[in-house]
N, C-alpha and C positions, 0 to 999 in steps of 0.2 A: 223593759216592756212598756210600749204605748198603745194599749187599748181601753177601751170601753170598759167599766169597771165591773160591770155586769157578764161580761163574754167569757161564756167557761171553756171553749174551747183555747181558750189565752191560760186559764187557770188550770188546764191539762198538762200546758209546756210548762208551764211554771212550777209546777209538782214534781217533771222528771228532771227537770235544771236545779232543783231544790235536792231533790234526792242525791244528784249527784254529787252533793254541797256546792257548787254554781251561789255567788251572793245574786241576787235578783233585786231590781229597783224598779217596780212596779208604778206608772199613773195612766191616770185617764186625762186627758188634754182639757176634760171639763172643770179639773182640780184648779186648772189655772183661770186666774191670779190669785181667784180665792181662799184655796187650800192649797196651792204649792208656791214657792217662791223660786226662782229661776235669778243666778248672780256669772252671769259669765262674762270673763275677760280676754281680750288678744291685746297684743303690742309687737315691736317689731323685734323681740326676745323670744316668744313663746305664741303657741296656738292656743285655740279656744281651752280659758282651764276656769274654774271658779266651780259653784256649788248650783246642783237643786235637789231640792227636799220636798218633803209633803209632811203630812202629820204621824207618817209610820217610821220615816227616815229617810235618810240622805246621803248623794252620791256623788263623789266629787267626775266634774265633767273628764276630766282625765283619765277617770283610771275607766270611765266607757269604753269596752271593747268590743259590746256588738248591741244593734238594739233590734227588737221584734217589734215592726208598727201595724195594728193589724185595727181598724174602723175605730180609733176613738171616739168621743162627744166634739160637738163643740165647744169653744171655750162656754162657760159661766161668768158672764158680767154680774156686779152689783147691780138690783132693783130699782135705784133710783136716775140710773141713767136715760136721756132723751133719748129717741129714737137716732139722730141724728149720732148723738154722745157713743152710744153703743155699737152703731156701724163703724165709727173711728176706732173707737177702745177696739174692738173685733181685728179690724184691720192692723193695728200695732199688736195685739200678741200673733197675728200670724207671722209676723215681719220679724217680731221678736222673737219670741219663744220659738215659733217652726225656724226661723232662720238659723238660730246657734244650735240647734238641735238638728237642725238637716247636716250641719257645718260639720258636723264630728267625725273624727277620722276612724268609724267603725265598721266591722259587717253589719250588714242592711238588712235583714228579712221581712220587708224591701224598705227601698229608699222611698219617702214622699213622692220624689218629683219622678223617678221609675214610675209608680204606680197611675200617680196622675195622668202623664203617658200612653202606659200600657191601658188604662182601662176604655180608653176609644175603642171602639170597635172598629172603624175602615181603618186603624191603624195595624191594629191586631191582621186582619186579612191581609191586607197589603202584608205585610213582613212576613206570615203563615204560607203565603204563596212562593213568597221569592225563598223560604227556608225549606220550601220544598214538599209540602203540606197539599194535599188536595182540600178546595174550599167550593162551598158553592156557588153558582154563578149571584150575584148579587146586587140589589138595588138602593140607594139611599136619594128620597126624593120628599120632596112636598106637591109635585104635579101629579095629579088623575092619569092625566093622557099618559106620563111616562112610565105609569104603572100598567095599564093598559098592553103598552110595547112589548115593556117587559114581559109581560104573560103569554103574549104571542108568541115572543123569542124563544120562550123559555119549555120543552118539553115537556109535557107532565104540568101537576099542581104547583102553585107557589103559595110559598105561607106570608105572614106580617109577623115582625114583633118588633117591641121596642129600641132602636139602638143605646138610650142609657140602662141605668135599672128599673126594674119594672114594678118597682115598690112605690105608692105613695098612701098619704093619710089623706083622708077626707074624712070629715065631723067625727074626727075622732077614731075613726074605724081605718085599720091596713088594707089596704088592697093592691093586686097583683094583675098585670096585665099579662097574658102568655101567651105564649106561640098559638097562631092562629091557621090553619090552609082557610085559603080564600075559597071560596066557590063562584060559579060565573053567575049569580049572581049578586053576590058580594063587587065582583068586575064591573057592573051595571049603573051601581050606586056608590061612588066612591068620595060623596060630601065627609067635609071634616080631612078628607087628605090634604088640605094646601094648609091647617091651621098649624103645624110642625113638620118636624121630618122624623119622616119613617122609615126603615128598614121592608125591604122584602128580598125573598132569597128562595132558587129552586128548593122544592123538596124532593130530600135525599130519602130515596126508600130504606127502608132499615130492618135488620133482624133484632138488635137492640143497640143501645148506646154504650159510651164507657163515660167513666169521669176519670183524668189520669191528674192526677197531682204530685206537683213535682216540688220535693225540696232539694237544692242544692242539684246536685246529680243524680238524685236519687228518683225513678219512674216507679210512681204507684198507681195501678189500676185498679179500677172495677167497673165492673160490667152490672148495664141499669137496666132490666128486664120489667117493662110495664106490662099488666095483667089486664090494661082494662085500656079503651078506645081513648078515652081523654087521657092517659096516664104514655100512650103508644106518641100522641099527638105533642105533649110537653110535657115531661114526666114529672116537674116539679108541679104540677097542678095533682096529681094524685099518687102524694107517696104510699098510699095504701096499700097501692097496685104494685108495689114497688119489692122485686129482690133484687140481690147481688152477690156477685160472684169476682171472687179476685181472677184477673187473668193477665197475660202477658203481653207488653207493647212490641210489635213487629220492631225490627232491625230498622226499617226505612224510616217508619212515624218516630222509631226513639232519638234515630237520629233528627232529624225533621224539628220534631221537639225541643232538644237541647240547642237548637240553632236557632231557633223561635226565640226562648227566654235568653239569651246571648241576645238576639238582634232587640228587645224589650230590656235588656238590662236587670232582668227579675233575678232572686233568687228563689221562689215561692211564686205557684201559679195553680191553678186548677183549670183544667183543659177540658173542654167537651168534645167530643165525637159521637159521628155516628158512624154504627158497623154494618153496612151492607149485607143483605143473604148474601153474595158473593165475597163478604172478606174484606173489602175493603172499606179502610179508617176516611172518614172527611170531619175534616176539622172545623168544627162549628163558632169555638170563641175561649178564650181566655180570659178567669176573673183572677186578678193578682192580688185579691184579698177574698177568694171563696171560699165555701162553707166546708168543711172536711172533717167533723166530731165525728158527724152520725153516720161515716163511709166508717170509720177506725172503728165506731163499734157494731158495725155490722157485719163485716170483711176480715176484722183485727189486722188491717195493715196499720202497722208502725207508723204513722204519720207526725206525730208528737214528738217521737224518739228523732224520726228523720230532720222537723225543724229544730230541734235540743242539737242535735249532731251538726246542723250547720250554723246555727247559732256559736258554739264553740271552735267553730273551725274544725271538726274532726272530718279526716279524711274517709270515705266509705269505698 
């Protein structure tokens, strides 16, 4: 397990891989260099084999048969390094430590460089389209005018929202950017559009959303019922508003799906959609490290159990 050492949704799998008696070799990538040591070797005899430990214990690289990487830390440099010293050091444990540890001949849930990947967004559409997925019509731009076009093009409302994640810190404090609909006069005044690139995309009218989370082969849904106008608009902005309901992924979108994380390389993904008053699923984006505790304890879908089971390789 390579997560964050704080992340309980990591310490959920961890409980039923334990229960199972599964031995577990837990770090958080901030351990290194500080608190974990890392000793691997190849030659032209053998693949990557040698030893990493932390202060609870140690596992030799070989006998890895599958690893769960799910947001670690950064590394943790020593305090007395330059700025300068520290972008170096930084750089050698990516190269090092992620390098033998990408290297390993395991199951993935997921690989680094899968995720790195999958977590573009015009990469995710592009592949969500050609797997057969209906997507929104969609804009990535830093021009006024071509947002402008777009809205003319585009029947109905268009929203904005971030293409990376929409979390940042400022003096200290989290903040959250979310899904926005524009209005015409938001269209009027479009300064600050050429300082990055933004996303905009028709909006899709909705009776509610799902979140489907897929481990392995495994399709878990639920259905995200917002109670309240900003909650209807991005429902991560008012989980207040917020129930859920387990329900079932059509034939087409299951398939669809499993052709998505195939063409993404995931084993682990969380999927959003929106459901239509008419029924129909549009696929809005894949996070291949999303959040999925607080659907398990609302829903009681087996999520935990489904990443344990592909973790092990059990067949479902």
């Amino acid at each position: 397990m390579i997560a964050a050492r704080d992340d309980w949704p990591t310490d959920r799998v961890v409980n039923v891989l334990t229960n199972r008696g599964v031995r577990v070799f837990r770090m958080d990538t901030a351990d290194f260099p500080q608190r974990a040591i890392l000793a691997g070797r190849i030659d032209t005899r053998r693949g990557w084999s040698g030893r990493l430990s932390n202060s609870h214990r140690a596992v030799e690289l070989s006998d890895i048969e599958a690893v769960y990487f799910r947001a670690p830390h950064q590394f943790r440099l020593v305090d007395c390094m330059s700025e300068a010293e520290r972008r170096f050091a930084a750089a050698q444990a990516r190269a090092g430590f992620g390098g033998v540890i990408s290297a390993l001949d395991a199951r993935w849930v997921n690989h680094p460089a899968a995720m790195t990947r999958a977590e573009y967004k015009p990469i995710q559409l592009a592949a969500a389209r050609e797997c057969g997925l209906i997507i929104p019509a969609t804009l990535v731009t830093n021009d006024p005018d071509a947002v402008r076009a777009f809205a003319e093009d585009t029947p109905g409302p268009i929203i904005c929202k971030p293409v990376a994640s929409p979390v940042f810190i400022e003096g200290n404090e989290l903040k959250t950017v979310y899904t926005r609909r524009l209005s015409p006069h938001d269209l009027v005044d479009l300064r600050g559009i050429d300082t990055t690139a933004h996303l905009f995309q028709a909006w899709v009218e909705k009776a509610y959303e799902v979140r489907l989370t897929i481990a392995g082969d495994r399709l878990l849904a639920a259905e995200v019922h917002a109670r309240s106008a900003r909650g209807h608009e991005d429902w991560r902005s008012d989980y207040g508003s917020l129930t859920y309901h387990r329900t079932d992924t059509p034939a087409d979108v299951a398939e669809g799906a499993h052709r998505l994380m195939g063409r993404l390389d995931l084993r682990f993904a969380a999927l959003d959609f929106v459901v239509s008053p008419s029924g129909a699923w549009t696929f809005l984006e894949a996070n291949p490290c999303g959040q999925w505790d607080w659907i398990q304890g609302a829903t009681g879908l087996p999520i935990a159990e489904a990443i344990a089971d592909e973790l092990q390789g059990v067949a479902t």
